[in-house]
N, CA and C atoms as an extended XYZ file, in Angstrom:
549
Properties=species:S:1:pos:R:3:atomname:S:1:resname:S:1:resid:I:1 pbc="F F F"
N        83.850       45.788       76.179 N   UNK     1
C        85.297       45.769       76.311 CA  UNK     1
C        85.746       47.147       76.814 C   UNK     1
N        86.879       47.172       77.802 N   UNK     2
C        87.027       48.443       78.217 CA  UNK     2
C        87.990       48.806       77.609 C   UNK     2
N        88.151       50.220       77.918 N   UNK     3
C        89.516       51.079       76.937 CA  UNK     3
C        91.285       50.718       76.878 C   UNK     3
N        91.202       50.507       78.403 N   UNK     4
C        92.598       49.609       78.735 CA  UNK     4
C        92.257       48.575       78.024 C   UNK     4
N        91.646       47.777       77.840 N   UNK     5
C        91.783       46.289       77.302 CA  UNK     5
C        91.676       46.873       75.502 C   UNK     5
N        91.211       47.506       75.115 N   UNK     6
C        91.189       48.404       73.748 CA  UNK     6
C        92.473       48.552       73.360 C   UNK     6
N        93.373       49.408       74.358 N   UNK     7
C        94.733       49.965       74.093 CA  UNK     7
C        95.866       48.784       74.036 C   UNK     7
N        95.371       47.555       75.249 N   UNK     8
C        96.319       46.276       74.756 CA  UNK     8
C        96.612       46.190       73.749 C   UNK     8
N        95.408       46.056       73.287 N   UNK     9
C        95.382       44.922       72.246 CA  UNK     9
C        95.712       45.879       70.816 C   UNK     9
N        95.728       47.003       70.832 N   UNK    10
C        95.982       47.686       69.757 CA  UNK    10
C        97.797       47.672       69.758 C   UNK    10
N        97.861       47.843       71.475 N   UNK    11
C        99.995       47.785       71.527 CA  UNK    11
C       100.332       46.783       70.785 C   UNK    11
N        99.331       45.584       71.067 N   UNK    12
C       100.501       43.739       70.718 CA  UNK    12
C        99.837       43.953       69.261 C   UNK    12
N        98.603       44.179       68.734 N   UNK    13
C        98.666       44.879       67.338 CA  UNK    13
C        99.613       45.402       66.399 C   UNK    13
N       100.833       46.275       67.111 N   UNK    14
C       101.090       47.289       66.483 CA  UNK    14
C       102.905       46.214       66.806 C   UNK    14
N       102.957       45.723       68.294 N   UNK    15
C       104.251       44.706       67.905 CA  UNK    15
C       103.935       43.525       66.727 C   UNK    15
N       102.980       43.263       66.180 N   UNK    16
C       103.013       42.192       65.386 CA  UNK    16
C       102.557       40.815       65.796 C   UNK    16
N       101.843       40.910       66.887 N   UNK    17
C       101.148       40.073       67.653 CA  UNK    17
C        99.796       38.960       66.992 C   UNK    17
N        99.654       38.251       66.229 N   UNK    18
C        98.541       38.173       66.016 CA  UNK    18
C        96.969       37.542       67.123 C   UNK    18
N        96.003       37.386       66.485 N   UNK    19
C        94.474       37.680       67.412 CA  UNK    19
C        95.038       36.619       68.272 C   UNK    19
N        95.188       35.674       67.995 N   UNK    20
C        94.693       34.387       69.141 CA  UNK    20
C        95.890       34.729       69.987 C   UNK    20
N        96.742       35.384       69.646 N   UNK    21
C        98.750       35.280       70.273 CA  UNK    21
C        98.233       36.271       71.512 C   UNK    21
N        97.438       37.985       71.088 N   UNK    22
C        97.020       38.558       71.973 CA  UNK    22
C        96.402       37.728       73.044 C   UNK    22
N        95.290       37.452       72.231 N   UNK    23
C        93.737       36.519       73.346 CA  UNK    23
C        94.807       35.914       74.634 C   UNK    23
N        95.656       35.108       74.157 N   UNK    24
C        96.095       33.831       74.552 CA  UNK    24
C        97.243       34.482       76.066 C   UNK    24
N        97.464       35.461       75.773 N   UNK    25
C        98.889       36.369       76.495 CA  UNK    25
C        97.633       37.227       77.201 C   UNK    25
N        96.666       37.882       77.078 N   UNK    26
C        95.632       38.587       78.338 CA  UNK    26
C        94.403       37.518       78.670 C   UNK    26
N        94.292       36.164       78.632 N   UNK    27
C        94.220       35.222       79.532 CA  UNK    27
C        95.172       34.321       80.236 C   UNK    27
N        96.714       34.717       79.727 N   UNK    28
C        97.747       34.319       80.702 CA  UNK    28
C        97.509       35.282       81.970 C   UNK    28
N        97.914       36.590       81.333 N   UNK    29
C        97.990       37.605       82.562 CA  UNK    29
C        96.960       37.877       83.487 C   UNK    29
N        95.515       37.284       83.210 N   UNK    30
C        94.399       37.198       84.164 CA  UNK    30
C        94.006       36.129       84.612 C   UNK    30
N        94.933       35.109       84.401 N   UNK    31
C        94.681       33.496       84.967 CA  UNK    31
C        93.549       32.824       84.193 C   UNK    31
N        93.616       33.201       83.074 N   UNK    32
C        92.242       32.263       82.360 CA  UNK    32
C        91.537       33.468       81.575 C   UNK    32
N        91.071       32.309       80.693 N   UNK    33
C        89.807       33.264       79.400 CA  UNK    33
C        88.734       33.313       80.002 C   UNK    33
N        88.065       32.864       81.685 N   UNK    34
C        87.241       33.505       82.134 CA  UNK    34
C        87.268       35.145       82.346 C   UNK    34
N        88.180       35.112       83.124 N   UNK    35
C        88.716       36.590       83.683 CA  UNK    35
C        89.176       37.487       83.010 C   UNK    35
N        89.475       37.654       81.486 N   UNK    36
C        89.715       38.293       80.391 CA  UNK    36
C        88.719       39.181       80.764 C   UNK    36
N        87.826       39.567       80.544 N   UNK    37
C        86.846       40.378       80.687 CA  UNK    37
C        86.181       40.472       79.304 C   UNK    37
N        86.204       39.671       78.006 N   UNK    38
C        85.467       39.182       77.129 CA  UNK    38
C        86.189       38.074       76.039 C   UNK    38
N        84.848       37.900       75.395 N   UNK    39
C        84.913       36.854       74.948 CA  UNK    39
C        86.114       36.578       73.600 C   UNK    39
N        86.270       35.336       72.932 N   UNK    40
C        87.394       35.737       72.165 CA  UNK    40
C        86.573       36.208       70.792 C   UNK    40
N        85.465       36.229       70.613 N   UNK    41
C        84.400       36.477       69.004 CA  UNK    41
C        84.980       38.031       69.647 C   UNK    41
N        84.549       38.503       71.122 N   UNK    42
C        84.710       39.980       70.976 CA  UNK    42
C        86.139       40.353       70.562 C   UNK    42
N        87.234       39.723       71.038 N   UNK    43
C        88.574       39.844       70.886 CA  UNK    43
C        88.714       40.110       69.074 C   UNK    43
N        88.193       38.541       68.757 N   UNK    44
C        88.616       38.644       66.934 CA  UNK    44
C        88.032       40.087       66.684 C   UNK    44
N        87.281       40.463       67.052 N   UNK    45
C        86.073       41.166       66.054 CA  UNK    45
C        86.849       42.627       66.201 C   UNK    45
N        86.866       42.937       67.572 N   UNK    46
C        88.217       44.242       68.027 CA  UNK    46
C        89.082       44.442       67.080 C   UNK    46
N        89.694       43.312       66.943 N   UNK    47
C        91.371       42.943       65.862 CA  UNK    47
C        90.674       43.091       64.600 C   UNK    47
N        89.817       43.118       64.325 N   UNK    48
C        89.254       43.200       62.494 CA  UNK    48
C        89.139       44.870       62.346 C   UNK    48
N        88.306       45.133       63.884 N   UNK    49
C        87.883       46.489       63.296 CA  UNK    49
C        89.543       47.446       63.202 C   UNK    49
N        90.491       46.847       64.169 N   UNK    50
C        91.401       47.657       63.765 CA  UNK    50
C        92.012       47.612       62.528 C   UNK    50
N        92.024       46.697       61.747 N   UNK    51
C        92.231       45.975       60.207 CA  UNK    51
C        91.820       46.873       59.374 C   UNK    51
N        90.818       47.099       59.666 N   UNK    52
C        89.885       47.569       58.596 CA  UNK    52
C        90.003       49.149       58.393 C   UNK    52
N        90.234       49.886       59.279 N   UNK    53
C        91.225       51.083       59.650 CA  UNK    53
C        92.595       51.859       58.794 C   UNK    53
N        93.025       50.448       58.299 N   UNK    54
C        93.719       50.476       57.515 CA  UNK    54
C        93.641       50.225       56.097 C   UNK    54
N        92.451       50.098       55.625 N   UNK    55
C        92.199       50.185       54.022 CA  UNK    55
C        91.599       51.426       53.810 C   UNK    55
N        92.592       52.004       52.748 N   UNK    56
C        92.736       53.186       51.986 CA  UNK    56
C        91.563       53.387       51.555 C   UNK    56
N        91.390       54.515       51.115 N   UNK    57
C        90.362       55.145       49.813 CA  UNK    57
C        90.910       54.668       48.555 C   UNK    57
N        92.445       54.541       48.000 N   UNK    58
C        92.157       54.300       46.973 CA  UNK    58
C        92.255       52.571       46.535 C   UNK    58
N        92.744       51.843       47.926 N   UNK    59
C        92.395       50.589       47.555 CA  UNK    59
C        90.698       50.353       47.132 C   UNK    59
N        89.814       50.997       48.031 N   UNK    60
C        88.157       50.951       48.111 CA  UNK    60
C        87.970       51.243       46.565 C   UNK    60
N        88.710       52.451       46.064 N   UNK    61
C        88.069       53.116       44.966 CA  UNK    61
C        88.966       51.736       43.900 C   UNK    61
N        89.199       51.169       43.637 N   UNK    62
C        90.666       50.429       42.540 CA  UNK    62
C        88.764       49.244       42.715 C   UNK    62
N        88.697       48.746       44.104 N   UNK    63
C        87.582       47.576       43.766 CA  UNK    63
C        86.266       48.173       43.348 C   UNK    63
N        86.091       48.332       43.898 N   UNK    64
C        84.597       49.259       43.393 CA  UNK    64
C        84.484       49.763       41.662 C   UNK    64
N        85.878       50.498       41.421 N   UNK    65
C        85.998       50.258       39.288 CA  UNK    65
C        86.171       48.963       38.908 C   UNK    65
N        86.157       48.105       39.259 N   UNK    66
C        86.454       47.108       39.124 CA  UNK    66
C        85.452       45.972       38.822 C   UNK    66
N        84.386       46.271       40.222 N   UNK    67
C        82.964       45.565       40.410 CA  UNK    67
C        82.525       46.353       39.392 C   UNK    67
N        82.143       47.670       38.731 N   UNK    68
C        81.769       48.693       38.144 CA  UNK    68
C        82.217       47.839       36.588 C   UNK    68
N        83.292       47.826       36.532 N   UNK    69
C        83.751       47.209       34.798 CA  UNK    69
C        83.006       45.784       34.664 C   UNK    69
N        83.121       44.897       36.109 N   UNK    70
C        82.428       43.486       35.555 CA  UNK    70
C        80.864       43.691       35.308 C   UNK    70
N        80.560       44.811       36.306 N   UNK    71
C        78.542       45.105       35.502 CA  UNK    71
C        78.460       45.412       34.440 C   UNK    71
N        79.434       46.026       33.693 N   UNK    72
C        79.346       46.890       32.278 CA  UNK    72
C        79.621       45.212       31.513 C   UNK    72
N        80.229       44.329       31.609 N   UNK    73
C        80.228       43.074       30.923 CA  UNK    73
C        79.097       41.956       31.257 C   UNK    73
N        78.814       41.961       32.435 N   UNK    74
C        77.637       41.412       32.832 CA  UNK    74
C        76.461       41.558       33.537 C   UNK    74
N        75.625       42.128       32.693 N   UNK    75
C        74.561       43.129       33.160 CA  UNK    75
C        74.062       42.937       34.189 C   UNK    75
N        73.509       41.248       34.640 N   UNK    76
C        73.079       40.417       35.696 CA  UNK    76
C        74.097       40.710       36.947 C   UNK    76
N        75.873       41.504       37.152 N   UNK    77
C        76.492       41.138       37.939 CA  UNK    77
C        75.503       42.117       39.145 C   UNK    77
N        75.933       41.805       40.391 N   UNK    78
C        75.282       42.416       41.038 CA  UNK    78
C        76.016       42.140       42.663 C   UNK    78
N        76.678       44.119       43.017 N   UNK    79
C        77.268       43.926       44.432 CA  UNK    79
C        76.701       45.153       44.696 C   UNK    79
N        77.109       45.203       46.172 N   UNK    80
C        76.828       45.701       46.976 CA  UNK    80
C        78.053       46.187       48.561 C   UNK    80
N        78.189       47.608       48.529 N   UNK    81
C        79.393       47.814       49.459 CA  UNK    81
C        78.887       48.223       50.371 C   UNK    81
N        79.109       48.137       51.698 N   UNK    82
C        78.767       48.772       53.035 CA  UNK    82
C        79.722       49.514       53.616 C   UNK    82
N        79.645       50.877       53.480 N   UNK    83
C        80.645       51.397       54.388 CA  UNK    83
C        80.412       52.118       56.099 C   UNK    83
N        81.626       52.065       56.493 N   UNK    84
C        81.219       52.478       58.039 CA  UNK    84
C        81.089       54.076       57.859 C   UNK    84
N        81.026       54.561       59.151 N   UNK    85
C        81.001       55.921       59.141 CA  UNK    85
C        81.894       56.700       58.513 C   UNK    85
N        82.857       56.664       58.378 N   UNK    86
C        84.339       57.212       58.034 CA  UNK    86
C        84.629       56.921       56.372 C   UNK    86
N        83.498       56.080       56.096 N   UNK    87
C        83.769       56.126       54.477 CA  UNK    87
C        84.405       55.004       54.382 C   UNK    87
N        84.950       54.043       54.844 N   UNK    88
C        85.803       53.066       55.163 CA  UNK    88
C        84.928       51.447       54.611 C   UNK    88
N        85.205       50.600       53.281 N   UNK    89
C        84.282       49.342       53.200 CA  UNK    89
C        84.351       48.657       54.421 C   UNK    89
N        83.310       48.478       54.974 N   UNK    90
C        82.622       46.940       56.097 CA  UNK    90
C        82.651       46.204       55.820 C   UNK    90
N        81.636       46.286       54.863 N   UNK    91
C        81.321       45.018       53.990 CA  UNK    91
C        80.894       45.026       52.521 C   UNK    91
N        81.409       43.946       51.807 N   UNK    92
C        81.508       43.896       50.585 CA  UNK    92
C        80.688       42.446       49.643 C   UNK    92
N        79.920       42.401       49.086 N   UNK    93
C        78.624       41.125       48.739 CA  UNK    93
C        78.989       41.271       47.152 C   UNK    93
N        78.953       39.908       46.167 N   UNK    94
C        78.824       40.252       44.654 CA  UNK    94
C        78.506       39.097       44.257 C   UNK    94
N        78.066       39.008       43.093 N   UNK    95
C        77.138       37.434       42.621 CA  UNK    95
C        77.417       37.652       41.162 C   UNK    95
N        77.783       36.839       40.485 N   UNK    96
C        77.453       37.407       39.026 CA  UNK    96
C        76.639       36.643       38.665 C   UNK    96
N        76.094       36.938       37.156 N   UNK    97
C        75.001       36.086       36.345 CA  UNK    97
C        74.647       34.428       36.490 C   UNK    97
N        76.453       33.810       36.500 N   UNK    98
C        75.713       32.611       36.742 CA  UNK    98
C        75.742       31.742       38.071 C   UNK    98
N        76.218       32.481       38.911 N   UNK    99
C        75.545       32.391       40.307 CA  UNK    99
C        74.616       32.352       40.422 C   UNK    99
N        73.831       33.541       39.561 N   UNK   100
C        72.318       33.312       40.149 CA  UNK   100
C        71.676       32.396       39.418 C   UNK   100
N        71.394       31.798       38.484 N   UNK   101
C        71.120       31.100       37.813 CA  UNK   101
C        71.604       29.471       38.197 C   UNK   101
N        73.045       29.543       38.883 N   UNK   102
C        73.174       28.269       39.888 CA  UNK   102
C        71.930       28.312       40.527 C   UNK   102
N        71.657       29.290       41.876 N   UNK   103
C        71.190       29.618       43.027 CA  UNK   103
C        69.200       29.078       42.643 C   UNK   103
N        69.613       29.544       41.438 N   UNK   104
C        67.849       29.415       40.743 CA  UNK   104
C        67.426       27.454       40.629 C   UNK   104
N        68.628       27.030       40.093 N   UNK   105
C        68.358       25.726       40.013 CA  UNK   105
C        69.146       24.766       41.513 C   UNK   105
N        69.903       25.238       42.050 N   UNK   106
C        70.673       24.060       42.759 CA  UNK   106
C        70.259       25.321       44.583 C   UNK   106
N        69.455       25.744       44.545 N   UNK   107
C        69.645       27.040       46.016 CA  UNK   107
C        68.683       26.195       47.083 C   UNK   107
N        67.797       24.869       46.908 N   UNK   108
C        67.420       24.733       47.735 CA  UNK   108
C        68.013       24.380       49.072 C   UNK   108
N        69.348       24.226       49.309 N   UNK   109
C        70.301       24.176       50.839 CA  UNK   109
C        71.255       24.469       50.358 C   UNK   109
N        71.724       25.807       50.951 N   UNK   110
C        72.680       26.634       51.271 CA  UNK   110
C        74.006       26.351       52.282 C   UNK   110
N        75.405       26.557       51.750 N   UNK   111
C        76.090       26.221       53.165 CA  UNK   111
C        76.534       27.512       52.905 C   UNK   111
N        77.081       28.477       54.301 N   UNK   112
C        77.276       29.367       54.429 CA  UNK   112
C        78.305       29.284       55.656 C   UNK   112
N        79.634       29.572       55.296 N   UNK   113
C        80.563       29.590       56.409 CA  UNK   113
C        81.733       30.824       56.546 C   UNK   113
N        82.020       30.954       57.627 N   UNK   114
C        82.995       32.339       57.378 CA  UNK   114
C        84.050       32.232       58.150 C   UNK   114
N        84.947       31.041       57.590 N   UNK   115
C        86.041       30.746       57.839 CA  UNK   115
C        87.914       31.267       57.472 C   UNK   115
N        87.099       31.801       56.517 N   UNK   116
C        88.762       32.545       55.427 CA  UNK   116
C        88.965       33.773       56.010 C   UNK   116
N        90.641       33.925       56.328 N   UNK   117
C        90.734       35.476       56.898 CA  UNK   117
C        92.247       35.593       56.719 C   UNK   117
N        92.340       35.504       54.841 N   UNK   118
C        93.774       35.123       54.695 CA  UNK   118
C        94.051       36.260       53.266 C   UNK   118
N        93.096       37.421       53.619 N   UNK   119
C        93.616       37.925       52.845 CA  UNK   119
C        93.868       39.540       52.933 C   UNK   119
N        94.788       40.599       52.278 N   UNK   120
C        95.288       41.706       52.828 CA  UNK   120
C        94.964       42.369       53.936 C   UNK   120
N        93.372       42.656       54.125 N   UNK   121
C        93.029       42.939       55.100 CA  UNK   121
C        92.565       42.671       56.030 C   UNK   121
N        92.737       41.310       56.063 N   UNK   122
C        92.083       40.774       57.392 CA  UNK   122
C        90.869       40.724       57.694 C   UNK   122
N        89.458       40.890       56.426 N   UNK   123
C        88.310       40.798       56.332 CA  UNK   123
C        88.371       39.087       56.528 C   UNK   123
N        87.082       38.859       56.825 N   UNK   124
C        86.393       37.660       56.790 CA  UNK   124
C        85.797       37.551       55.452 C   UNK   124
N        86.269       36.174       54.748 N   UNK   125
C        85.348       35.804       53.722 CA  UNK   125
C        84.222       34.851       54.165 C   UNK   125
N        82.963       35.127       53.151 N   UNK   126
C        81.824       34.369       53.857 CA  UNK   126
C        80.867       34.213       52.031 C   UNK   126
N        81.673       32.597       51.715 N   UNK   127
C        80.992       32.342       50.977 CA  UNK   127
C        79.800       31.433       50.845 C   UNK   127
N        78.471       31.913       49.825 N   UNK   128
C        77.420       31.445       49.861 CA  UNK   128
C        77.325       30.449       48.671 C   UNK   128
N        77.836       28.880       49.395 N   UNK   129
C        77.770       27.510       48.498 CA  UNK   129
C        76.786       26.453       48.612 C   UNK   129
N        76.560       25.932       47.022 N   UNK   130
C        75.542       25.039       47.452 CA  UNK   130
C        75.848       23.803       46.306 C   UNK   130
N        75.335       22.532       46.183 N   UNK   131
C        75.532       21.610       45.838 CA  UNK   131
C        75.317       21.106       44.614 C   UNK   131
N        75.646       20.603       43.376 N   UNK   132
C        75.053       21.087       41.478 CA  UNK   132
C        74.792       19.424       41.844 C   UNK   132
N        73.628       19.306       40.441 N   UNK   133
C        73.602       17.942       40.078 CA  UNK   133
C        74.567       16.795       39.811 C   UNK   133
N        75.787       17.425       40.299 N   UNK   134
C        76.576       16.346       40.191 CA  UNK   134
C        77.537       15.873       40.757 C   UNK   134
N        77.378       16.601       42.543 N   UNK   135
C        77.435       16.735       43.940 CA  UNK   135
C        79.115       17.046       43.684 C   UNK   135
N        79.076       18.330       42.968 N   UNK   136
C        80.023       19.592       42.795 CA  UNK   136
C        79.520       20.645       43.631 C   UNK   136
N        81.006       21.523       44.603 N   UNK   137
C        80.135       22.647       44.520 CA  UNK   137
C        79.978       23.728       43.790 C   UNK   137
N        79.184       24.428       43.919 N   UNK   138
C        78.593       25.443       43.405 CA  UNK   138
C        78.712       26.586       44.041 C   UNK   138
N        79.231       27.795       43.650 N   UNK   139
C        79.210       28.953       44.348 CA  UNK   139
C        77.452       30.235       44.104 C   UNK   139
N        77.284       30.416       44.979 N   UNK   140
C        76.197       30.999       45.012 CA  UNK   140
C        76.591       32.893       44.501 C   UNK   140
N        77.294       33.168       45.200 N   UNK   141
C        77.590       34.429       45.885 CA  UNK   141
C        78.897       34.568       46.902 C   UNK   141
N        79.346       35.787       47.122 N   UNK   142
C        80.549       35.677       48.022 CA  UNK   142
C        80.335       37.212       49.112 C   UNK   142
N        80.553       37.153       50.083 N   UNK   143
C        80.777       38.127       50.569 CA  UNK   143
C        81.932       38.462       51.686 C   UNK   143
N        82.683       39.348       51.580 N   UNK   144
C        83.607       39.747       52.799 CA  UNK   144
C        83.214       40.585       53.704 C   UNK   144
N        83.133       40.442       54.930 N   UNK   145
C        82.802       41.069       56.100 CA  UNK   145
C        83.634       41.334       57.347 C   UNK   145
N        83.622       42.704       57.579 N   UNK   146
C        84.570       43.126       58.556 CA  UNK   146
C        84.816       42.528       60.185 C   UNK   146
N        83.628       42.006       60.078 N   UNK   147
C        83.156       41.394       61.751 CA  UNK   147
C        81.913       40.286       61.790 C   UNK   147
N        82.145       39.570       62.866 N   UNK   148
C        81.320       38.811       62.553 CA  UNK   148
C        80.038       39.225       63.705 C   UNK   148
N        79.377       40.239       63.556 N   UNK   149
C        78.090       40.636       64.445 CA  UNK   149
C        77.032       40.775       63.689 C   UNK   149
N        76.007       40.651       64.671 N   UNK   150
C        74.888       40.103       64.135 CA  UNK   150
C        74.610       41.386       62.946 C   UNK   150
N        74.841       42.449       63.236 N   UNK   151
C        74.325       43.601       62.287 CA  UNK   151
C        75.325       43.549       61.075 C   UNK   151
N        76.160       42.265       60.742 N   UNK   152
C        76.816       42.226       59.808 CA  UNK   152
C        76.310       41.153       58.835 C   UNK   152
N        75.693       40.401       59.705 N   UNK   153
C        75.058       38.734       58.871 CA  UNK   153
C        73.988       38.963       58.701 C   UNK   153
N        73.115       39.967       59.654 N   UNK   154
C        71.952       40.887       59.268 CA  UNK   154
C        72.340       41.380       57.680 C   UNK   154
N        72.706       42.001       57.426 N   UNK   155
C        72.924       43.120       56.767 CA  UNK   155
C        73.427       42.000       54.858 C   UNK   155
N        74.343       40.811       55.309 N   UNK   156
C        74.752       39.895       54.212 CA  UNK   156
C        73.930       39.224       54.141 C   UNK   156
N        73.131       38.746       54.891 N   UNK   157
C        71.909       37.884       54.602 CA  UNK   157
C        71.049       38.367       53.673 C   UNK   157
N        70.423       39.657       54.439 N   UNK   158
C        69.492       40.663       53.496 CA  UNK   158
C        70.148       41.241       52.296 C   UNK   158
N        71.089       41.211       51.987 N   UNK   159
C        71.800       41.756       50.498 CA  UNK   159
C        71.668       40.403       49.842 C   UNK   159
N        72.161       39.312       49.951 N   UNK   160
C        71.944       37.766       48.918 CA  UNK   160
C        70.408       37.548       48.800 C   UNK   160
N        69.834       37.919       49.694 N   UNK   161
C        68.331       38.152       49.114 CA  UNK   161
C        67.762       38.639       47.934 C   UNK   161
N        68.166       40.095       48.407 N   UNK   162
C        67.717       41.133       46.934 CA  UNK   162
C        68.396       40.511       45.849 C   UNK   162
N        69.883       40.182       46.141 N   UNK   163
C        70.629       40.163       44.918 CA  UNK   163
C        69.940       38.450       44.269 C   UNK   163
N        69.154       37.597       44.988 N   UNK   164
C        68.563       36.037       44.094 CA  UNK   164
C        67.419       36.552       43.952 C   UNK   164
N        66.611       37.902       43.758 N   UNK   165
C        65.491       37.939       43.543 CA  UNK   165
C        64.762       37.751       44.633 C   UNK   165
N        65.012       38.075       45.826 N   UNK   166
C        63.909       37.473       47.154 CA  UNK   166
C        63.724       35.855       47.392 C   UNK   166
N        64.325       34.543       46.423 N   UNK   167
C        64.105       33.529       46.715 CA  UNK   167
C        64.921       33.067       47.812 C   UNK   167
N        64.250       32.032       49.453 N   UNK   168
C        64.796       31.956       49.940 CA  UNK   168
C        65.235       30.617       50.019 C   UNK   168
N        66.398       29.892       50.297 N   UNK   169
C        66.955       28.756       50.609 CA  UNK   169
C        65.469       27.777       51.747 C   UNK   169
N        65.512       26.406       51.592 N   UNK   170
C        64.896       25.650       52.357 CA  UNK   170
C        65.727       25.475       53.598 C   UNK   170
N        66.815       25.205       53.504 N   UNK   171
C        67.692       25.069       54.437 CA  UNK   171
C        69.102       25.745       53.997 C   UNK   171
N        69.602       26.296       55.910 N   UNK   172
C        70.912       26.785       55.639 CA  UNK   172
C        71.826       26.075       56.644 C   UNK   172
N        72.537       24.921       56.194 N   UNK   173
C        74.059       24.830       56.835 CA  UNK   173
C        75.024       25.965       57.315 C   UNK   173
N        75.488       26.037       58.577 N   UNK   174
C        76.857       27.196       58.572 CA  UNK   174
C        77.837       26.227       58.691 C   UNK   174
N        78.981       26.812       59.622 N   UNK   175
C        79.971       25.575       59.345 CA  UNK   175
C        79.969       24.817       60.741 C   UNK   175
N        79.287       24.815       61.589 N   UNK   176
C        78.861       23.995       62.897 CA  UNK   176
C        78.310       22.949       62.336 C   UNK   176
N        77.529       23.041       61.269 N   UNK   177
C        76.256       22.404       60.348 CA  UNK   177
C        75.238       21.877       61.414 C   UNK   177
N        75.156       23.406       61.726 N   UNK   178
C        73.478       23.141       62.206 CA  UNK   178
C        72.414       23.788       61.183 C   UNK   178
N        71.607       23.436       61.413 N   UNK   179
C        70.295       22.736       60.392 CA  UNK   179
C        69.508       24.627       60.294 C   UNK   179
N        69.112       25.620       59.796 N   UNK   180
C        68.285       26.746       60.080 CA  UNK   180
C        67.357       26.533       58.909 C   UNK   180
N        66.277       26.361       59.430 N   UNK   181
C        65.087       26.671       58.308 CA  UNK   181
C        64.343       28.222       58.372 C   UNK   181
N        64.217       28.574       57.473 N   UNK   182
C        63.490       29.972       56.854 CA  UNK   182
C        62.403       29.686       56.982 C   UNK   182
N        61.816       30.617       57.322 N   UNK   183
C        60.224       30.274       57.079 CA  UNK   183
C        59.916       31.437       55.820 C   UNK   183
């Protein structure tokens, strides 16, 4: 993405524009979402990182005592924060006790989708659900993520790992529901 197309989208940002309203107004003005000069995943993902820009230190520090007080009650809880360079949360992963203990009995297929983006900051939620004996769901784990690139699903994938003990799912649904087997 180039810098002019950077600075757009930060202007209709800053009028109150939201992602798709931008996308939708610089493929008017270039005759089509070919000629945009990228894609709209790159567009959303632009609009997050500027989001994310905007969470404080002491909002970061308020969750983090917070995740910190639920480990002191549940020894099993278990998160994990990613921050960018600037000190700033990326990304944010947490499971408590009986998540995992779902995950232990009901984890053989996983759905994993990252559809929610309805909350203060405009992170992506990306929760890890799966199905109980009594075709309820079940929450596995949850994670919020700043963007949706691969070094981000990299990075949440490999954290719900450590955090179930290394056991991996037989199958993972996303929300396309296509089929991914682990080996």
């Amino acid at each position: 993405m180039t810098e002019p197309k950077k600075e757009a989208i930060e202007a209709m940002s800053e009028c109150g524009l939201r992602q798709m309203e931008s996308y939708s107004n610089m493929s008017t003005e270039t005759s089509g979402d070919d000629c945009v000069g990228h894609t709209k995943i790159d567009h959303l993902n632009y609009y997050y990182k500027l989001k994310m820009k905007q969470i404080d230190g002491k909002d970061s520090q308020t969750l983090v005592n917070k995740l910190y007080d639920l480990q002191s009650i549940d020894h099993e809880f278990f998160f994990r924060v990613r921050l960018n360079d600037e000190g700033k949360v990326e990304c944010l992963f947490w499971r408590d006790s009986m998540m995992r203990e779902d995950y232990k009995i009901y984890g053989d297929v996983l759905v994993f989708y990252t559809t929610f983006r309805t909350n203060k900051y405009n992170l992506i939620c990306a929760p890890f659900v799966g199905i109980n004996n009594h075709w309820k769901n079940t929450m596995f784990a949850c994670a919020f993520i700043g963007d949706e690139t691969t070094e981000s699903f990299v990075w949440v994938f490999e954290t719900f790992l450590k955090a179930m003990g290394g056991k991996h799912p037989i199958s993972i649904f996303t929300v396309k529901m296509q089929l991914l087997l682990l080996e």
